[in-house]
N, C-alpha and C positions, 0 to 999 in steps of 0.2 A: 669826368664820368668814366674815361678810361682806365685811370685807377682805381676808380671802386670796383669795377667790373673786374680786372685781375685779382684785387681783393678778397671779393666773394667767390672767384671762378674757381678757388681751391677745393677739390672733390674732399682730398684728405686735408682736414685740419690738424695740426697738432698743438693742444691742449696745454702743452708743458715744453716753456722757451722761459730761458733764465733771463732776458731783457724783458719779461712781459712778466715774471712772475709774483712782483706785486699786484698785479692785476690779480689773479686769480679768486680771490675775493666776492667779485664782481659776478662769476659766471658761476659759485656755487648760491649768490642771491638770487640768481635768475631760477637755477635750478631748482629749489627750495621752492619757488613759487606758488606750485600747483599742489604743496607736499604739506605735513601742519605748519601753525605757524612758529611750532618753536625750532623748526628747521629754520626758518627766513630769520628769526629772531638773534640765530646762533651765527649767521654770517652777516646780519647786519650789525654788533657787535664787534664782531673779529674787524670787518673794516675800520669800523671807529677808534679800534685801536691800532692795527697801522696807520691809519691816517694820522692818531698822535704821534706816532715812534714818527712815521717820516717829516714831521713837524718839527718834534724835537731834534730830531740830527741838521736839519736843514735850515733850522732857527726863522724861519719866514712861512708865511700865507701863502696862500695859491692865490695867484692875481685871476682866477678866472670868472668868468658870469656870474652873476644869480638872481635867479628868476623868482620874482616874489608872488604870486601867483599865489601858490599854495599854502605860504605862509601866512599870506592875508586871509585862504580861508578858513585854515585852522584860527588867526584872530577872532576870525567871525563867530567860528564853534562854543571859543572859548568866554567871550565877553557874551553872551547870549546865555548859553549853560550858564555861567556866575548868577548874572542877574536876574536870570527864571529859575535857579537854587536844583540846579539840575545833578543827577552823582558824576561823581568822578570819573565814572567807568566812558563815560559817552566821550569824554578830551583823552582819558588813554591813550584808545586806539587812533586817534587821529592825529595824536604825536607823531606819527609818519607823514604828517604835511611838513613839518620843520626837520623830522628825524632824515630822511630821503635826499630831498635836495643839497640839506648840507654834507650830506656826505659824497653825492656827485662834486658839492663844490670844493671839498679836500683832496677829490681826486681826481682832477682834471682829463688823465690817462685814459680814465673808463670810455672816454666818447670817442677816442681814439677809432678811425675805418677799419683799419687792421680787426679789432678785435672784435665789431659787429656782427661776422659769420658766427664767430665761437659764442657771442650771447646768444644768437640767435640758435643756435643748436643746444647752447644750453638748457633754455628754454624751453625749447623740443624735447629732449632728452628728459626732462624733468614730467612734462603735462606724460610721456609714453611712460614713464615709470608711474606713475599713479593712476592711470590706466589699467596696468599688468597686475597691480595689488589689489584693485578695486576686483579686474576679473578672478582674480584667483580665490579673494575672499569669499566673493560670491558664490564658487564653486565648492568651497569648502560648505560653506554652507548649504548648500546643494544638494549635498550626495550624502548620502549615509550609506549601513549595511545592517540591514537585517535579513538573518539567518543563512548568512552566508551571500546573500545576493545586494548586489550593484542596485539602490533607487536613487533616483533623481526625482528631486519635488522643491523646486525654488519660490511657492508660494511660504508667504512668511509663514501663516496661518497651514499646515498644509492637509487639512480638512475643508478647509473654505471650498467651496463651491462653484471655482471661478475655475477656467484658462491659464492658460500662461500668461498670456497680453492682459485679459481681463484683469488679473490679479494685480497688476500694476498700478491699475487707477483705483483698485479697493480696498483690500486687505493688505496687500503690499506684496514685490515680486526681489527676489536677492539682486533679482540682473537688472533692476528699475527705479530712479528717482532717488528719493533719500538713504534708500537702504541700499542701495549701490554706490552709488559716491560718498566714501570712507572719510576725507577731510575735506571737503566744502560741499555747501549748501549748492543741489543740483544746479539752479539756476548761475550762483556764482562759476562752477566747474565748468557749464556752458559756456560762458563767456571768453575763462578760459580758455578753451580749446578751440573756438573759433579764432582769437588772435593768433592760436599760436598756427592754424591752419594759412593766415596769411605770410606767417615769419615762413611757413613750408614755403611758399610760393614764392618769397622774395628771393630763398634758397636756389630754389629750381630753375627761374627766369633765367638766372647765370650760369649755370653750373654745364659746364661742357660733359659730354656723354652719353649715348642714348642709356645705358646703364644705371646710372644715377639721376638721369632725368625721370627713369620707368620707376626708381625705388621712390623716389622721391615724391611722385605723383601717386602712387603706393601709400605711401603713410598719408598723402592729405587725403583719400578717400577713406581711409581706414579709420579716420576720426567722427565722419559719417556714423559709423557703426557704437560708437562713444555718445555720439549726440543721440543718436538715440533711443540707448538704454539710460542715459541720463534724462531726457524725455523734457529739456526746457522748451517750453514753446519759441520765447523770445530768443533763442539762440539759433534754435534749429532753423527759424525763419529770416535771422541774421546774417548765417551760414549760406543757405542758398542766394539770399541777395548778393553776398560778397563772390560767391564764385559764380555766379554771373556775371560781375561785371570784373572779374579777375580774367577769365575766359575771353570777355569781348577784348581785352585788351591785348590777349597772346595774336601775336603776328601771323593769321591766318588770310587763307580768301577770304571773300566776303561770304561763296558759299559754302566751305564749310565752317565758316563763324558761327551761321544761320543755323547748320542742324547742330554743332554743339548747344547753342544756347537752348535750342529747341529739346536735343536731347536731356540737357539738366531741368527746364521745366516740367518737363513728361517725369523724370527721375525723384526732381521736388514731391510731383502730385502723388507718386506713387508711395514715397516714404509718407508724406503725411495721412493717408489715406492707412495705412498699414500702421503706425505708430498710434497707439491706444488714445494717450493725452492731445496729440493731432487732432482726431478724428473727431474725438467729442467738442474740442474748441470749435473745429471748421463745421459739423454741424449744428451746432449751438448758434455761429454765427450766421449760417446760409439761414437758419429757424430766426433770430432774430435776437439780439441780446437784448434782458431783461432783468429789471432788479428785483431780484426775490430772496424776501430777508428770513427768510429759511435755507439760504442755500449750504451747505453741508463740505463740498470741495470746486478747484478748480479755480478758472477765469470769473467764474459767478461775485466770486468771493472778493475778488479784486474789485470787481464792479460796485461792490456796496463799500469797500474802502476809501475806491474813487469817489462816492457818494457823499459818502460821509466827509472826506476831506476837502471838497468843495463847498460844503456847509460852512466848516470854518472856516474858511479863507472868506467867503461872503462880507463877514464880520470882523475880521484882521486882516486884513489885504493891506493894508500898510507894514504896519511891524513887526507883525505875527503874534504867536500866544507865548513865544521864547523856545527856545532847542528841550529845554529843561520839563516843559510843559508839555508838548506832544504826544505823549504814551495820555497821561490824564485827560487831557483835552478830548484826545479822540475815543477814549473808553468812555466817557461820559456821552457822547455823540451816538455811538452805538450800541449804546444800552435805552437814550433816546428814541433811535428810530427804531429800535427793537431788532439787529442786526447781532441773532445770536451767536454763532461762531465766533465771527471777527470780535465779541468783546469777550466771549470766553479765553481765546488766545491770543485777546491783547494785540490783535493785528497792527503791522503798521500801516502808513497810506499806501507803498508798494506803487509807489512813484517818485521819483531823484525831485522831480520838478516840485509836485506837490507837495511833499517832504520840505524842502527849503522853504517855499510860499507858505507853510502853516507856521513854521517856527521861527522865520525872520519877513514873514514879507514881502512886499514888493525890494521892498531893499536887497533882504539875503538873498531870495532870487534872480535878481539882478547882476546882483557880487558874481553871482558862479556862472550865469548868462554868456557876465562881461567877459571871463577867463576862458569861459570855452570858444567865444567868440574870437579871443588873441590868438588864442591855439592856433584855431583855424588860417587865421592871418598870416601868422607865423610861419605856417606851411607853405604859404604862398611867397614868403618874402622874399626869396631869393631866386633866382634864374632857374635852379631847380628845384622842383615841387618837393618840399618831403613828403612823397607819403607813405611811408610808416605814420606818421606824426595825424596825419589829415586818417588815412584810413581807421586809426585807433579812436580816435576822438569821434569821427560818424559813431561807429561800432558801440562804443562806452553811451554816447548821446540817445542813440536808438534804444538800446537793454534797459536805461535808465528811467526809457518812459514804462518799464511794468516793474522795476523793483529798487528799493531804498540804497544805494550801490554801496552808499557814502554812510550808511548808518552800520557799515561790520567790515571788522577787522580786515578778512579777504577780498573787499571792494575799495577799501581807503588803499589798502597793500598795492592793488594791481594799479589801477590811478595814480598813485602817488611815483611807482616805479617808470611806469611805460612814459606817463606825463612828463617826467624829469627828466628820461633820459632821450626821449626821442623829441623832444624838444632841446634838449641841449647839442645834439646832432643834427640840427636842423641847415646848417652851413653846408651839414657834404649832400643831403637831399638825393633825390633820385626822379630820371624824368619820368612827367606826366603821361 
């Protein structure tokens, strides 16, 4: 433990050391993360091909682990999709359940302590550059001039009839949801940024200086302000549970434990209360949820997804309708129960869980159950807890009950990376 903590305790990293500099690889894939994906595509690539050059000079294998996990459930994708005649596009992207791992297991190096600050600030460095483009865009679309004078008007629409807030859950707002987050789908950006809010913290717990503890606690609030022009419910409520119990854990008294947590609850209620898509979820739900196959946006809309994909599971709860089948299955269901939106756009179940139980079953759900279940396991195996490994996996397991994670490109991506490599680190751990 004492070597980690010197490890990490480094204020200044430096980035560029010629015994590490095959690594580097590594920390522009982390970077790339949060950015499109042919950014993450162009350094997963370049690794694959150092990983041959240093194969071919060295003429041998890396004797290290590998974790089949992932590979089994990209088999599952794949023998499913076949024989429910599903397109190609759907095994594509999930090529990162076998693309990922092996290339952790060409490069043993990566899981290396030493270099887990600098992923980790990688990381960081990446989710705050796509942040600054997002604001900037936004601005630009923002502001105009006419006749000489400075207007600002960030409704999309900017005769619409709404607010500022307002215009976020209707016509649409530059600084809110889709039209604010530039390369992922708001919810996925969410998630995003709450992991990389814990990578802040794992930073900070070590880091010697009141200086850099103050910058550092700095940018993890400052993500607050992200989550909530991104406006995902299931993150933002992700967010507040994790630095709750991030908080209970920093080495305080017990009474000022008691008003920090108390202060971030008050701090919870007052951003959800103030954030537009909040507000309407928390009174919707204090009102009472309800299926109305009229509903037009929001949680509503989930609700009659949820609906519908309990239907079919009813009826294939063993083996499901196949991966290949899904889209069909369920547009037929919702043009059944007369749930117009979701079959106008082809909605998915907008559940990880639900989602595997339609298309394979007790079985497929089972499969991904059982993986998440080692995970977990795994965290525990050793004398020290990983968690990185335990906390990602809650975080990933929670988000997954309101959207398909594992059905696009930037949820198989983030899965497939964190899963691999904080799993493969699970030897140096950190205590509970």
């Amino acid at each position: 433990m004492t070597r980690h903590i010197e490890n990490m305790n480094h204020t200044r990293i430096s980035f560029f050391d010629r015994k590490t500099a095959f690594d580097y690889p590594i920390f522009l894939l982390f970077l790339f993360l949060p950015l499109h994906r042919n950014f993450s595509t162009i350094a997963i690539v370049l690794i694959a091909l150092l990983s041959l050059i240093k194969i071919a000079v060295k003429k041998e294998l890396p004797k290290s682990q590998f974790d089949w996990f992932l590979p089994i459930l990209f088999l599952y994708y794949l023998v499913s999709n076949i024989l429910s005649s599903g397109p190609w596009s759907a095994i594509e992207k999930r090529l990162l359940f076998i693309v990922i791992p092996v290339l952790f297991w060409l490069n043993p190096s990566f899981l290396k302590e030493s270099l887990r600050p600098k992923i980790y600030w990688s990381y960081i460095i990446g989710i705050f550059a796509a942040e600054v483009i997002c604001l900037v865009v936004a601005m630009q679309n923002s502001v105009s001039f006419l006749d000489g004078n400075l207007i600002f008007n960030a409704k999309v629409f900017p005769d619409a009839d709404y607010d500022f807030l307002t215009a976020s859950v209707r016509d649409g707002n530059y600084f809110f949801g889709e039209v604010f987050s530039l390369f992922l789908h708001p919810i996925y950006f969410g998630i995003y940024i709450v992991v990389a809010q814990f990578l802040i913290f794992e930073i900070l717990k070590v880091s010697r200086g009141s200086s850099c503890k103050v910058f550092l606690s700095l940018i993890y609030f400052t993500q607050f302000i992200f989550l909530f022009l991104v406006s995902s419910k299931a993150a933002i409520i992700s967010s507040f549970i994790l630095t709750l119990y991030l908080f209970w854990r920093i080495k305080l008294s017990t009474h000022l434990r008691v008003l920090v947590v108390i202060g971030v609850i008050i701090f919870s209620f007052i951003f959800a209360n103030l954030n537009p898509k909040m507000k309407v979820f928390t009174d919707t739900f204090i009102a009472g949820l309800s299926i109305n196959p009229n509903a037009r946006f929001g949680h509503d809309l989930r609700i009659l997804s949820w609906d519908a994909s309990v239907d079919i599971i009813k009826n294939n709860w063993l083996y499901g309708v196949g991966e290949g089948n899904k889209d069909s299955v369920l547009l037929a269901k919702y043009n059944e129960k007369g749930y117009v939106v979701p079959a106008e756009e082809m909605f998915n179940s907008h559940n990880q869980y639900l989602d595997l139980f339609i298309g394979g079953g007790i079985l497929g759900l089972g499969l991904y159950l059982f993986g998440i279940i080692r995970l977990v396991l795994n965290a525990f195996q050793y004398k020290k807890v990983n968690l990185p490994l335990l906390i990602f996996v809650m975080l990933f397991s929670f988000e997954a009950l309101f959207e398909n994670f594992l059905s696009r490109h930037a949820g198989v991506l983030l899965f497939a990376v964190f899963v691999t490599y904080l799993n493969g680190t699970k030897h140096v751990g950190n205590n509970a």
